[in-house]
C-alpha positions as CSV (number, residue, x, y, z in Angstrom):
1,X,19.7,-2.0,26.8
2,X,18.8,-5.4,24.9
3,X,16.6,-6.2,27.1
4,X,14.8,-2.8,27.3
5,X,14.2,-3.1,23.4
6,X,13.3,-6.9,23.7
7,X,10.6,-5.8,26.1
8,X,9.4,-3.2,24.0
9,X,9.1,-4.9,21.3
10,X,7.2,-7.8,23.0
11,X,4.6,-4.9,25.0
12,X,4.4,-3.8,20.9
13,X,3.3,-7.2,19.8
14,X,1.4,-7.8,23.1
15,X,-0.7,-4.5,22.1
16,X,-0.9,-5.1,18.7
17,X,-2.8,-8.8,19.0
18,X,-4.8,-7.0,21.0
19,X,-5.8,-4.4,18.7
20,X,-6.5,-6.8,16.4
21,X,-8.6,-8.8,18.6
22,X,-10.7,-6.0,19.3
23,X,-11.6,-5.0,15.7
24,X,-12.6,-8.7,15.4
25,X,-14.4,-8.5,18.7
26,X,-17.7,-6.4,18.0
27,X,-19.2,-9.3,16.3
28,X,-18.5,-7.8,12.8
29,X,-18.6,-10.5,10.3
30,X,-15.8,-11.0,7.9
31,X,-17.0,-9.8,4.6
32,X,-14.3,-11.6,2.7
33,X,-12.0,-14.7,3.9
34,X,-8.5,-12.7,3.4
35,X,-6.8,-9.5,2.2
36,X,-3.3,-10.0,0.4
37,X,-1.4,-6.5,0.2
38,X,1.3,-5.9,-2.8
39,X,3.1,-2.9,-2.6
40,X,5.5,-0.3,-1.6
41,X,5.8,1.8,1.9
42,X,2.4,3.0,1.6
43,X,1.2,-0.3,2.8
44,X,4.2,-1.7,3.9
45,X,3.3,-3.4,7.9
46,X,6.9,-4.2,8.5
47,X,8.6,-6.6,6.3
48,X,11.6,-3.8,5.5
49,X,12.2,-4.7,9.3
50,X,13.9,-7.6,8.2
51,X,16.1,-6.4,5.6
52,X,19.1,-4.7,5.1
53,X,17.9,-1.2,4.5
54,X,17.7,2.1,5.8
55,X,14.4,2.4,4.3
56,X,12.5,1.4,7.4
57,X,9.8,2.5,9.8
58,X,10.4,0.9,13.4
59,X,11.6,3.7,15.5
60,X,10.0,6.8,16.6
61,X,7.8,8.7,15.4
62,X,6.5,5.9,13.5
63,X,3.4,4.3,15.1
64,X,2.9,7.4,17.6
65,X,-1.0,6.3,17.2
66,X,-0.8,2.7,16.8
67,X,-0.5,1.6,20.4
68,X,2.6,4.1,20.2
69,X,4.4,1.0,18.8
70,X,6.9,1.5,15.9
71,X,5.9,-1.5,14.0
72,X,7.3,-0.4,10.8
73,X,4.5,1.7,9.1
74,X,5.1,4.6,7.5
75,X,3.1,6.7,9.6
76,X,1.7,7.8,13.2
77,X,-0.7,5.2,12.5
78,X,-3.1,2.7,10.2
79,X,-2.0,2.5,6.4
80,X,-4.8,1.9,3.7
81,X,-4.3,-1.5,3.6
82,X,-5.2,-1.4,7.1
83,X,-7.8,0.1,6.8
84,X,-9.7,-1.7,4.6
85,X,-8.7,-5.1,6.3
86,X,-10.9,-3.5,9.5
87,X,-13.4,-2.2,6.8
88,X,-14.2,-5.9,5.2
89,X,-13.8,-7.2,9.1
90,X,-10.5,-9.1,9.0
91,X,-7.7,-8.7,11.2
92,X,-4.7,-6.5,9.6
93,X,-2.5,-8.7,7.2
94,X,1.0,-9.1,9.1
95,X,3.9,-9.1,6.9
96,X,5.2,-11.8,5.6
97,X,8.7,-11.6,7.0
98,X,7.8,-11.0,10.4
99,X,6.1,-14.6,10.9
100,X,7.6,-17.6,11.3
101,X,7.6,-20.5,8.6
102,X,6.1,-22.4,11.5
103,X,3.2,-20.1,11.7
104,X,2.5,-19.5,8.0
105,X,0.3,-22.4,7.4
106,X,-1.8,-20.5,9.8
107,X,-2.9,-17.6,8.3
108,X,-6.3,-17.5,6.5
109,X,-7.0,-13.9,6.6
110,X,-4.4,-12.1,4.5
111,X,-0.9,-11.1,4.6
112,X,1.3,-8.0,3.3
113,X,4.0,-8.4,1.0
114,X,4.6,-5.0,0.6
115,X,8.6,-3.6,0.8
116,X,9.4,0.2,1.1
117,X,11.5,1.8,-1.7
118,X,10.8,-1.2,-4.1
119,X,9.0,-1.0,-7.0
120,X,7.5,-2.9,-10.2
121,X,10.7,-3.1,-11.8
122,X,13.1,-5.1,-10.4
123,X,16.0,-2.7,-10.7
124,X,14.3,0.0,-8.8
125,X,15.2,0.1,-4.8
126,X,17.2,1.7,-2.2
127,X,19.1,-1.2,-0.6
128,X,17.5,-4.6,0.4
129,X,13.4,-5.1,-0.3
130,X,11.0,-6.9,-1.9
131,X,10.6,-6.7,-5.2
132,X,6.7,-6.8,-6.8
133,X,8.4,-10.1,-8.4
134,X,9.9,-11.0,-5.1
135,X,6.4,-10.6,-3.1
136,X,4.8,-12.6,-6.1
137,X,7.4,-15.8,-5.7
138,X,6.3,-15.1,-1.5
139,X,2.9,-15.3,-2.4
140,X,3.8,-18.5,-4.9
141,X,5.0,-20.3,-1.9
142,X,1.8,-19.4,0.3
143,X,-0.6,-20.6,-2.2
144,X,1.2,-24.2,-3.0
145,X,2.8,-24.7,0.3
146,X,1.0,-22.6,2.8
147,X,-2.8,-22.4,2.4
148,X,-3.4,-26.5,1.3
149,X,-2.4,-27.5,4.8
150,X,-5.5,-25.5,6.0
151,X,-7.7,-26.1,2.9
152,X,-7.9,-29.6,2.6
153,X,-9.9,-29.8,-0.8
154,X,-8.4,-28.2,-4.2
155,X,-12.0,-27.0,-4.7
156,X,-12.0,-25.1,-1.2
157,X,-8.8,-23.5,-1.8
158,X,-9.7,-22.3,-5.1
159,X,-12.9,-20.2,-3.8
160,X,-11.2,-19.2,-1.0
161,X,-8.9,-17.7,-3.5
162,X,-11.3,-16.4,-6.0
163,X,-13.4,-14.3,-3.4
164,X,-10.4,-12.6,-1.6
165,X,-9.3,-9.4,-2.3
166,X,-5.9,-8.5,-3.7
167,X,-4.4,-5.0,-3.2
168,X,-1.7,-3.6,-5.5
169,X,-0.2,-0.4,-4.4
170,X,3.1,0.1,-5.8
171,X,5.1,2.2,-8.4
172,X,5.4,5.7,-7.1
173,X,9.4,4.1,-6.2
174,X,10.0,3.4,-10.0
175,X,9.8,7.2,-10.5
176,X,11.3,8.6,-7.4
177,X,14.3,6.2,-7.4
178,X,14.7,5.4,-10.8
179,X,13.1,7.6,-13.2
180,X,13.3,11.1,-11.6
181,X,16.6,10.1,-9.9
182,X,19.0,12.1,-11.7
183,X,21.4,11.2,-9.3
184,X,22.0,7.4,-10.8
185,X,21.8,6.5,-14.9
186,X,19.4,4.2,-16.0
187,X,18.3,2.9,-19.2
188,X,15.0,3.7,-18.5
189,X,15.5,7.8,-18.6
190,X,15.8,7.5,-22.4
191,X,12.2,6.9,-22.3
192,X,9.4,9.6,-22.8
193,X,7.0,9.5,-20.3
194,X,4.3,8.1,-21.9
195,X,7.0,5.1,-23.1
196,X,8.1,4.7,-19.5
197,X,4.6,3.9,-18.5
198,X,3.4,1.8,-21.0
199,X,6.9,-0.1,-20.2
200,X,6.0,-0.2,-16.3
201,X,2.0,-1.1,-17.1
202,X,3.3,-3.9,-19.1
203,X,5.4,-5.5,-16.6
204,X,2.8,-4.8,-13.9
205,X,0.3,-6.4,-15.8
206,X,2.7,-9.6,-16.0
207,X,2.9,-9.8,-12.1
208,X,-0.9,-9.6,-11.7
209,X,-1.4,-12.6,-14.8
210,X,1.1,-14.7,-12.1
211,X,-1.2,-13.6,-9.1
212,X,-4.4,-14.5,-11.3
213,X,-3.1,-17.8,-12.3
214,X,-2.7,-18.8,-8.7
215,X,-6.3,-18.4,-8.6
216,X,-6.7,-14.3,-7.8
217,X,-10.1,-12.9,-9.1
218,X,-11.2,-9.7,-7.3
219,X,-8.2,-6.8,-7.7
220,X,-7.7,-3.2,-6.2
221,X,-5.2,-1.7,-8.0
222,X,-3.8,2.1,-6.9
223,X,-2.9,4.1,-9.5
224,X,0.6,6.4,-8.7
225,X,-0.5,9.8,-6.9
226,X,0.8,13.6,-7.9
227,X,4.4,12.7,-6.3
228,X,5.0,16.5,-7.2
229,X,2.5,17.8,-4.4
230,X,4.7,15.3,-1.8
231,X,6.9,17.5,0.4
232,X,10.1,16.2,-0.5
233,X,9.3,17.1,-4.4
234,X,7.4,20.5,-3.4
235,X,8.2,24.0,-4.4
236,X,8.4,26.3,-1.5
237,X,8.4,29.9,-2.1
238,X,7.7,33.2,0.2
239,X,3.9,33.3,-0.4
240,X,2.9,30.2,-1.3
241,X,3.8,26.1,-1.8
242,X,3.3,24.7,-5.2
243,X,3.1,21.4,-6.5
244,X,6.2,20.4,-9.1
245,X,3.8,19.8,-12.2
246,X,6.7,19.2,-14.1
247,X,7.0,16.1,-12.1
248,X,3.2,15.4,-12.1
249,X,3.1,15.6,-15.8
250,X,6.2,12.8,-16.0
251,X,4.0,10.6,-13.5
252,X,0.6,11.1,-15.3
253,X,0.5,8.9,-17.9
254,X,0.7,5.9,-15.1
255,X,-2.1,6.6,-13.6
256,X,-4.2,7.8,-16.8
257,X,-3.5,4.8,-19.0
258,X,-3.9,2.4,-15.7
259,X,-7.4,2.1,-16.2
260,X,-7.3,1.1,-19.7
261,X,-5.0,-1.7,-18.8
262,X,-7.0,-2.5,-16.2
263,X,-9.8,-3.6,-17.8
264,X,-8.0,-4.6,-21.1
265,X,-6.7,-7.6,-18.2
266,X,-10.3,-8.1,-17.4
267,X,-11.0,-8.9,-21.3
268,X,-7.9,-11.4,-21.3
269,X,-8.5,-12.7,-17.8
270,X,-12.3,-14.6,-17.7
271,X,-13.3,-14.3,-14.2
272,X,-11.7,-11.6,-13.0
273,X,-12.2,-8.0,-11.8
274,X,-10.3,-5.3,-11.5
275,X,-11.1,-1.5,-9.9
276,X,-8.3,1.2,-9.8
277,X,-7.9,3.8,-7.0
278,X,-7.8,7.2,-8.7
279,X,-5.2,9.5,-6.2
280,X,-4.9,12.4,-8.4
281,X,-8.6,13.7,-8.5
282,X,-9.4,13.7,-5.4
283,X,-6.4,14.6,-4.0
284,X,-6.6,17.7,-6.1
285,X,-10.3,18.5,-4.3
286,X,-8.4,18.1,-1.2
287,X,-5.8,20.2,-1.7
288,X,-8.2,22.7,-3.0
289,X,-10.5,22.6,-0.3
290,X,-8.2,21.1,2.9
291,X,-10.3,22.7,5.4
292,X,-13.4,20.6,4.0
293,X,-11.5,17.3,4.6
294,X,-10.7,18.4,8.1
295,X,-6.5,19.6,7.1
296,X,-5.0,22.3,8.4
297,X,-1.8,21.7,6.4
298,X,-1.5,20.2,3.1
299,X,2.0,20.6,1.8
300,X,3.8,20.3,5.4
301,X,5.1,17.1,6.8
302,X,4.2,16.3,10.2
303,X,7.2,15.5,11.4
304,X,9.9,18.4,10.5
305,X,13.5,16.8,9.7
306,X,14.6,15.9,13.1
307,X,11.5,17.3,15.1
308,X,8.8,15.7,17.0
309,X,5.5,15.0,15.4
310,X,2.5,18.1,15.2
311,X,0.4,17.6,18.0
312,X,-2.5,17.1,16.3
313,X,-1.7,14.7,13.1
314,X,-5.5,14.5,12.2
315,X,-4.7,17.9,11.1
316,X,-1.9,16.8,8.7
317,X,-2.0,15.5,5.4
318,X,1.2,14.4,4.9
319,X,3.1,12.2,8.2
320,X,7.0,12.0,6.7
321,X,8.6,13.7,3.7
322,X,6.8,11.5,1.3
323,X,3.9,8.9,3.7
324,X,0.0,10.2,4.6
325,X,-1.1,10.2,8.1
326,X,-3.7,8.1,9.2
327,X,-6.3,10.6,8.5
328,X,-5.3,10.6,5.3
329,X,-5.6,7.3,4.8
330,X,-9.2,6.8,6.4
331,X,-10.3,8.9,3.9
332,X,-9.3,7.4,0.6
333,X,-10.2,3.7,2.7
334,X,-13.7,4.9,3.6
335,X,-14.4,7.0,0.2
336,X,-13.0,3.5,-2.4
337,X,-14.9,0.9,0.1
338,X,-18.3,2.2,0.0
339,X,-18.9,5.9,-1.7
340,X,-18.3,6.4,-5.8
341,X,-15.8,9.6,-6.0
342,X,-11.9,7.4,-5.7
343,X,-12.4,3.4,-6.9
344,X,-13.7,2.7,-10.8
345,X,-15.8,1.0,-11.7
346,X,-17.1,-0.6,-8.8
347,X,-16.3,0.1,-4.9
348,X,-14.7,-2.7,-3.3
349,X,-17.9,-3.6,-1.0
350,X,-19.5,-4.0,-4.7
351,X,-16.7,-6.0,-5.5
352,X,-17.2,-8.0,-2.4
353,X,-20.5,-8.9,-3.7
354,X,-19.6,-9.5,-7.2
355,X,-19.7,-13.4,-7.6
């Protein structure tokens, strides 16, 4: 049996390299030198493989459509994050825990940080993960130990740094597990809702000074999406499926003040650049026009509790109780790298191009 999933596991990787060598294989020209992911299980690639935690993503059905490999996303296939490494022509950041200290040194073209059920704030999780202060100390380490062994020249590692892109997707867990969990007492549920988020914009904005001051310029921040239209949080009734507002209106004032904050960093920060992925819009014109998007289903999981996947996930908004398929996901990567209606103020090609 060990050496069934050892084999498995090495056809995964086998097909996964070679996945990656065919998006770099149609002569597309890397648009930017690397893509560093920050996050939660959105854009998590695998790292919670590593830890002790049930919050993880390498069995079935995960991966049904990424080479039917289980690799640890939290979906049948591509996240975001993957997405718009293929997008900028760059191979899809591999998580930091799964490669070697040996190997490290190696990689020019990105990595993900990201850890499902983690969050901003430190005390927010669901067994072993990665911290946003946690991936920042990782990405520490790769920037003063890592990267000068293959930039040889302070002055070459510093623009290699300052025209990479750095995505930030992470504090829908500080609600779900913290916040809105009833089920454990925290400090943090004396807070209003708009306190809690000025409290958790605060403490983000401190991680991404740290990630500046390493030398990050150009940043894609996501702001937190209606986590009361998510199936777990839905309410179901005999003729129809709502979305918890009461929810949406706690999570909110995240994502409205986020912009704000945003570019009140870009004031403090000279150099830098910041654009912020707007969920709740235009998830709202999907959910109000599915059809027009190409989803059959927008408040069903995929995969029913203990069920096989749909058949056709392109169909399905939602993969998992909580995750987006990769359908989903090609929509909000496509619409924030080139079109106008999901990234403020720029699009991240534009942000490519900015100096």
């Amino acid at each position: 049996m060990l050496m069934m999933l050892k084999l498995f596991w090495t056809a995964c990787l086998l097909l996964t390299h070679q996945a990656l060598s065919l998006v770099n294989g149609y002569d597309i020209e890397s648009l930017v030198p690397a893509l560093y992911v920050f996050g939660d299980s959105c854009v998590d690639a695998g790292n919670n493989n590593n830890l002790n935690t049930l919050a993880k993503a390498n069995t079935f059905p995960y991966g049904i459509d990424f080479n039917n490999c289980s690799t640890g996303r939290f979906s049948n296939g591509k996240t975001f994050a993957d997405i718009l490494a293929i997008k900028s022509g760059l191979p899809m950041p591999p998580p930091y825990l799964g490669v070697s200290e040996a190997e490290r040194y190696q990689l020019a073209t990105g990595i993900n940080f990201a850890s499902a059920s983690c969050g901003i704030l430190n005390s927010t999780r669901n067994g072993e993960c990665l911290s946003l202060d946690q991936q920042t100390e990782y990405f520490t380490s790769t920037v003063k130990n890592d990267l000068p062994r293959i930039f040889k020249s302070k002055r070459k590692l510093r623009r290699y740094l300052s025209k990479s892109i750095y995505l930030v997707s992470i504090g829908s867990n500080d609600y779900i597990l913290n916040y809105l969990n009833h089920a454990v007492v925290t400090n943090y549920q004396n807070f209003n809702p708009e306190e809690y988020a000025d409290y958790l914009l605060e403490q983000l904005a401190s991680s991404l000074k740290r990630i500046y001051d390493l030398g990050a310029r150009k940043f894609v921040v996501v702001a937190i999406g209606p986590i009361g239209c998510i199936p777990g949080f839905i309410i179901r009734k005999p003729d129809s499926q709502d979305c918890n507002e009461d929810v949406n209106k706690k999570v909110m004032p995240f994502s409205d003040k986020l912009p704000g904050k945003m570019q009140e960093l870009q004031t403090q920060l000279p150099g830098s650049l910041f654009i912020t992925l707007d969920s709740f819009n235009i998830f709202q014109e999907i959910r109000n026009s599915p059809e027009k998007f190409g989803f059959t289903s927008i408040s069903d999981s995929c995969v029913a509790q203990g069920a096989k996947p749909c058949g056709d996930r392109k169909q399905y908004y939602f993969y998992d109780f909580a995750h987006t398929t990769e359908a989903a996901n090609e929509i909000y990567a496509t619409e924030c790298f080139n079109g106008t209606q999901v990234c403020f103020p720029l699009n991240i090609y534009q942000l490519i191009r900015e100096h």
